[in-house]
C-alpha positions in Angstrom: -21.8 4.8 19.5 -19.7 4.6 16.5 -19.8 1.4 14.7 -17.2 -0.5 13.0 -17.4 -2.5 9.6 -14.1 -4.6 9.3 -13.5 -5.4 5.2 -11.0 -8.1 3.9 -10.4 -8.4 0.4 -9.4 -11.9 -0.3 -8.0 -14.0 -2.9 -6.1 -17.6 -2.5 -5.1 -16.2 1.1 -5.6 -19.4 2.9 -2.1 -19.6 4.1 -2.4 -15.9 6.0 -6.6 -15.4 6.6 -6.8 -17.7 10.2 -3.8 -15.4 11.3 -5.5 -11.9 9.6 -8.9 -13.5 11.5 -7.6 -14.2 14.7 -5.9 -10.7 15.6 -9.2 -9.3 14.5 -11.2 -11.1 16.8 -8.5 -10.8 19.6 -9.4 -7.1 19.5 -9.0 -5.3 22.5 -12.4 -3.0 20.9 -13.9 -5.7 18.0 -15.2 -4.7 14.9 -18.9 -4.5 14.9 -19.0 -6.7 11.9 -16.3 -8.5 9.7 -16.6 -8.8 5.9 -14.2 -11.4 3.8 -14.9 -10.4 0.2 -14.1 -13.5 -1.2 -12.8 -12.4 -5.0 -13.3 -16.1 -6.7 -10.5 -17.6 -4.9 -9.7 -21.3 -5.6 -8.5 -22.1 -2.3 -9.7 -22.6 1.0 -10.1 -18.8 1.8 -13.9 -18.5 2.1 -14.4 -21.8 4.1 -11.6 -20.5 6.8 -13.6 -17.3 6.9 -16.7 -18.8 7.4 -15.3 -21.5 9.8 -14.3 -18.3 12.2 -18.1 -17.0 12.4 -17.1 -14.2 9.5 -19.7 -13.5 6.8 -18.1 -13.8 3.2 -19.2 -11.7 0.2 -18.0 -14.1 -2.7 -17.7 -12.3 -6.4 -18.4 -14.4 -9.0 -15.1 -14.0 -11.0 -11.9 -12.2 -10.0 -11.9 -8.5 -10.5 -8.7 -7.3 -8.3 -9.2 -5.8 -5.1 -10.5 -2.3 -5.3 -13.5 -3.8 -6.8 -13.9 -6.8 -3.6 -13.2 -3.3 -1.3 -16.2 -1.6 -3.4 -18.4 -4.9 -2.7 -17.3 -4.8 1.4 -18.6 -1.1 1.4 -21.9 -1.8 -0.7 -22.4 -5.0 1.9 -22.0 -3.3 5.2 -23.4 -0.4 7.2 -20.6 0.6 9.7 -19.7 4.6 10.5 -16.4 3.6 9.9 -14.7 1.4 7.1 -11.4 -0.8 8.7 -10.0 -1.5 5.3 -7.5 -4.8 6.0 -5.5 -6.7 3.8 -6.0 -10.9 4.4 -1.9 -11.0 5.2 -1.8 -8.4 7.9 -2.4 -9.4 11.2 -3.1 -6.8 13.7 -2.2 -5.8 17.3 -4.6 -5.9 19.7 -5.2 -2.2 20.0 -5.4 -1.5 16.1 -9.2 -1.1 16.2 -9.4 0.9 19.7 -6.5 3.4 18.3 -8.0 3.8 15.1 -11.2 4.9 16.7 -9.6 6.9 19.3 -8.1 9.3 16.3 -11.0 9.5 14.4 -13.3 10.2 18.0 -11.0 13.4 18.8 -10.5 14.5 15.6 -13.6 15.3 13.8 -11.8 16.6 10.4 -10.3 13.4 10.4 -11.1 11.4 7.8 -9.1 8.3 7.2 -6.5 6.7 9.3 -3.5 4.5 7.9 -1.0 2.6 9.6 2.5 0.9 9.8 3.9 -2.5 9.4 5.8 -4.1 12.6 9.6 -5.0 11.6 9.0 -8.5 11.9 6.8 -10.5 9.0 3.8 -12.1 9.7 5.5 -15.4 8.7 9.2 -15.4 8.0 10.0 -16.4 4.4 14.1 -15.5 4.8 16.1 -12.2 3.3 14.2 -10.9 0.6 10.9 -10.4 2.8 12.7 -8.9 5.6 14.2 -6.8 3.2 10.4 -5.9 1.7 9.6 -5.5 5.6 12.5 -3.2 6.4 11.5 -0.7 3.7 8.0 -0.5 4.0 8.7 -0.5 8.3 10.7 2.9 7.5 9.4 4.7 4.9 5.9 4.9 6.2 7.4 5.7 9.6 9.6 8.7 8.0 5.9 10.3 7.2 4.1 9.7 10.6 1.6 12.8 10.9 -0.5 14.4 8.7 -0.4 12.8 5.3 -2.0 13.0 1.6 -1.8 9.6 0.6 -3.3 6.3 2.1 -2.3 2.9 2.4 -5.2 0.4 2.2 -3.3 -2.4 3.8 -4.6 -1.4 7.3 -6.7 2.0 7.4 -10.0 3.0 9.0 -12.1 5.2 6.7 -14.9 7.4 7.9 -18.3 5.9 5.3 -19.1 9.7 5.0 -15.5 10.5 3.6 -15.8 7.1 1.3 -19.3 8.8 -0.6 -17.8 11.6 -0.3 -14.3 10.7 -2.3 -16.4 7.9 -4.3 -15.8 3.9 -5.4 -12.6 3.0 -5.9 -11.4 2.5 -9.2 -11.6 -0.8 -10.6 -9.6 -0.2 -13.3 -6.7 -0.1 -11.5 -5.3 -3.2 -10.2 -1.7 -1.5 -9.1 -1.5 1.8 -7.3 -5.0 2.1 -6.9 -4.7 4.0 -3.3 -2.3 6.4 -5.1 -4.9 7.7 -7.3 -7.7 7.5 -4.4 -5.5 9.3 -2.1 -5.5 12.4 -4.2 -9.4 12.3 -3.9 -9.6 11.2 -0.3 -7.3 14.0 0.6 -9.3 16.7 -1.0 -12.1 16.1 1.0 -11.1 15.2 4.9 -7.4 14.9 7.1 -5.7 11.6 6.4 -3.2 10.8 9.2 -0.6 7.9 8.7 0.1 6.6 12.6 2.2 3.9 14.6 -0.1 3.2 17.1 -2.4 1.2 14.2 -0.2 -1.5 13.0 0.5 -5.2 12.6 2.4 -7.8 10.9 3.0 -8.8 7.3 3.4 -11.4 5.2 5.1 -9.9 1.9 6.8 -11.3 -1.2 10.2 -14.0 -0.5 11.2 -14.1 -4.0 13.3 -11.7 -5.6 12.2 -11.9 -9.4 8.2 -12.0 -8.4 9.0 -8.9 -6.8 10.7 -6.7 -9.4 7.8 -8.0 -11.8 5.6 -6.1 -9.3 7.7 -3.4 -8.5 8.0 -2.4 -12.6 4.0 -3.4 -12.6 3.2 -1.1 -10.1 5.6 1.9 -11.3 3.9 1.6 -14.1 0.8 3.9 -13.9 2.8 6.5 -11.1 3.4 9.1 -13.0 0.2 9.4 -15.2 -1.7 9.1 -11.6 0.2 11.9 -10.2 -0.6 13.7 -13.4 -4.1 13.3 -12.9 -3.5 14.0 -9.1 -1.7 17.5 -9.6 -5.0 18.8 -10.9 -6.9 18.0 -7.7 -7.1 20.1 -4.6 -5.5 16.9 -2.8 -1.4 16.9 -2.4 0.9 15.3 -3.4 1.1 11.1 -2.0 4.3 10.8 0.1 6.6 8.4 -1.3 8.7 5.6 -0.3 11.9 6.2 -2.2 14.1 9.3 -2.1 13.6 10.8 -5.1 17.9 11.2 -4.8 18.3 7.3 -4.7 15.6 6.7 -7.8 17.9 9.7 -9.5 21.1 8.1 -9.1 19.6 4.8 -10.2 18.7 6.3 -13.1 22.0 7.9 -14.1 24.0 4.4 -12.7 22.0 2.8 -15.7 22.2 5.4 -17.9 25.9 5.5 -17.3 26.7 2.0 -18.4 27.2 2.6 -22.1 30.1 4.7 -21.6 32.1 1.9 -20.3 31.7 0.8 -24.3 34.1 3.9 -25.2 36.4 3.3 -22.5 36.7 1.0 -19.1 37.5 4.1 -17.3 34.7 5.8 -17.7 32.4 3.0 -15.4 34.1 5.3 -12.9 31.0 7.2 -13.4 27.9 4.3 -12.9 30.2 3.3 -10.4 29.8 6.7 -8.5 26.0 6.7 -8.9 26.0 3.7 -7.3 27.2 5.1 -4.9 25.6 8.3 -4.3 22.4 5.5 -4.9 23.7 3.6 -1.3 24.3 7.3 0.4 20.7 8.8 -0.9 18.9 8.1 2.3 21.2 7.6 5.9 18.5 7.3 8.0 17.5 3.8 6.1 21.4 2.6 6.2 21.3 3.3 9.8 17.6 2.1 10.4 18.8 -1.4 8.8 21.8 -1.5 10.7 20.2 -1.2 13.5 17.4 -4.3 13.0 19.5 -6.6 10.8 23.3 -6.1 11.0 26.4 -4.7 8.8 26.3 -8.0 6.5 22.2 -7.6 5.7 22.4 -4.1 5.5 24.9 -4.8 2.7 22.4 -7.7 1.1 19.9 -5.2 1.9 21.4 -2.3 -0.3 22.1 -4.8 -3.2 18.2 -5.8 -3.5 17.5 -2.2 -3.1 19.1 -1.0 -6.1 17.6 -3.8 -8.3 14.4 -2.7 -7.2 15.4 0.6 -8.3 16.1 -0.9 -11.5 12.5 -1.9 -11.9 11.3 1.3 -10.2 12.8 3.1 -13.1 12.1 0.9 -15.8 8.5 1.2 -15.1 8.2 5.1 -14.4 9.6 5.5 -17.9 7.8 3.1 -19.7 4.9 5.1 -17.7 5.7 8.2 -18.6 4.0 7.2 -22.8 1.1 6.8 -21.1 0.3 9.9 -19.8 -1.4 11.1 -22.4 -3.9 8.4 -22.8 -4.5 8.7 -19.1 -5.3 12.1 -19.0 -7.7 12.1 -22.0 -9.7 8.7 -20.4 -9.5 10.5 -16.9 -11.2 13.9 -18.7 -14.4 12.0 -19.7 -14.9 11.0 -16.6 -15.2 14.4 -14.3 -16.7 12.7 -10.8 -16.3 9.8 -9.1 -18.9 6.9 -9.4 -20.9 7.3 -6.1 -21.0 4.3 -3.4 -24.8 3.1 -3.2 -26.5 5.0 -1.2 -28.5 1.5 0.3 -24.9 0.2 1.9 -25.2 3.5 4.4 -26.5 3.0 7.7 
């Protein structure tokens, strides 16, 4: 029988981890065990975890959380790996479906799922707006996929030695560049019947710092990706809409030679909002004309960020790629957390 080790990473995530805890012992097919990797939170976290019969791996000082994912896999023994993140809690069939994938298809590797529409805990318009995006873009790529979302995925172990640790160096996009390994080496598939509910960002400035943070290292990691056998990650903007962000902005000096010519940002704003009609009509559909406007309007300051970062990113592409050539494998898992 394949066995199931269940891995939180966890820091200062008291106010979501009974919630994460509880779907994942209301499992219709539980986990065999369930790790908290505790990374030197200052909250309650690890007491919670503890309090609901979980056994907490605690790091010593906070090293982001591909290195507490790195310490759930050295601590457990399971033939499968349910990466979840401590503000995701899951339907009741998560585990069984996961399973059921893997069980039928034995050149499947990894399995990834979706967010449901409504947050974990409502925090008003900008989280639902966070929600909405994440809800549709993942579902536009239901199937056979190159990239992998960590938030909720079930990893065979043998495709985890296989690909290798996780990078700890990368505290942003870190599943971006682990996908292009993964993907070299097994099937990923991204599906809907694996989900669960989400607790995501309410505050609009927080999340363009992350967005810009997070853009950041994109384009040196699908660099470094392009020279793998893996493909290419699927992403969650059209790259239409990030292109007529980037003109809108780039547009906005020429209103300096003459008010006219803002005619011009103005219709890359535009051609920003008409970029991707399944999404206007997707929001329409949840939330409304009014939010779909409000909706729209955070979307294209998140753009903003988007593009800020992927430029600034773009300089260090060359560092990346010479730090990335000294290193020509993949640290290994050890071999002592295999059962």
């Amino acid at each position: 029988m394949t066995t199931v080790s269940l891995i939180i990473p966890c820091y200062n995530a008291a106010r979501t981890l009974r919630l994460c805890l509880e779907s994942v012992l209301a499992q219709t097919r539980p986990p065999d065990e369930i790790v908290v990797v505790d990374d030197a939170s200052t909250d309650d976290s690890a007491r919670i975890a503890r309090e609901l019969g979980c056994r907490v791996v605690s790091l010593p000082d906070n090293r982001g959380v591909s290195a507490a994912r790195n310490a759930g896999v050295d601590g457990t023994d399971g033939d499968v790996v349910f990466f979840l993140d401590s503000d995701v809690a899951l339907r009741p069939d998560a585990v069984a479906n996961a399973l059921e994938i893997l069980d039928r298809d034995p050149g499947c590797g990894c399995v990834h799922g979706v967010y449901d529409t409504e947050p974990l805990i409502d925090d008003g318009p900008v989280e639902r707006y966070r929600i909405l995006h994440a809800v549709h873009w993942r579902r536009r790529h239901l199937g056979e996929v190159n990239g992998v979302v960590f938030a909720l995925a079930a990893i065979r172990r043998e495709a985890l030695l296989a690909a290798g640790r996780l990078d700890e160096s990368l505290r942003d996009s870190e599943d971006v560049e682990y996908g292009s390994r993964l993907s070299a080496r097994c099937r990923i598939v991204l599906t809907d019947t694996v989900a669960g509910r989400h607790d995501d960002g309410s505050r609009l400035l927080p999340i363009l710092a992350e967005q810009w943070r997070r853009a950041l290292p994109l384009i040196p990691l699908l660099v470094v990706a392009a020279s793998r056998d893996g493909g290419r990650p699927e992403h969650a903007n059209r790259p239409a809409g990030i292109l007529a962000c980037a003109l809108a902005l780039a547009g906005l000096p020429l209103g300096l030679a003459h008010p006219a010519l803002l005619a011009v940002p103005a219709a890359m704003v535009v051609g920003f909002v008409l970029a991707d009609p399944p999404l206007l009509r997707f929001v329409h559909r949840e939330r409304g004309a009014a939010f779909t406007a409000y909706f729209m309007a955070v979307h294209f300051a998140v753009h903003t960020a988007l593009v800020a970062g992927l430029a600034a990113g773009c300089l260090r592409v060359p560092a990346m790629l010479l730090d990335r050539g000294r290193r020509t494998r993949p640290e290994a898992y050890e071999k002592s957390g295999v059962g």
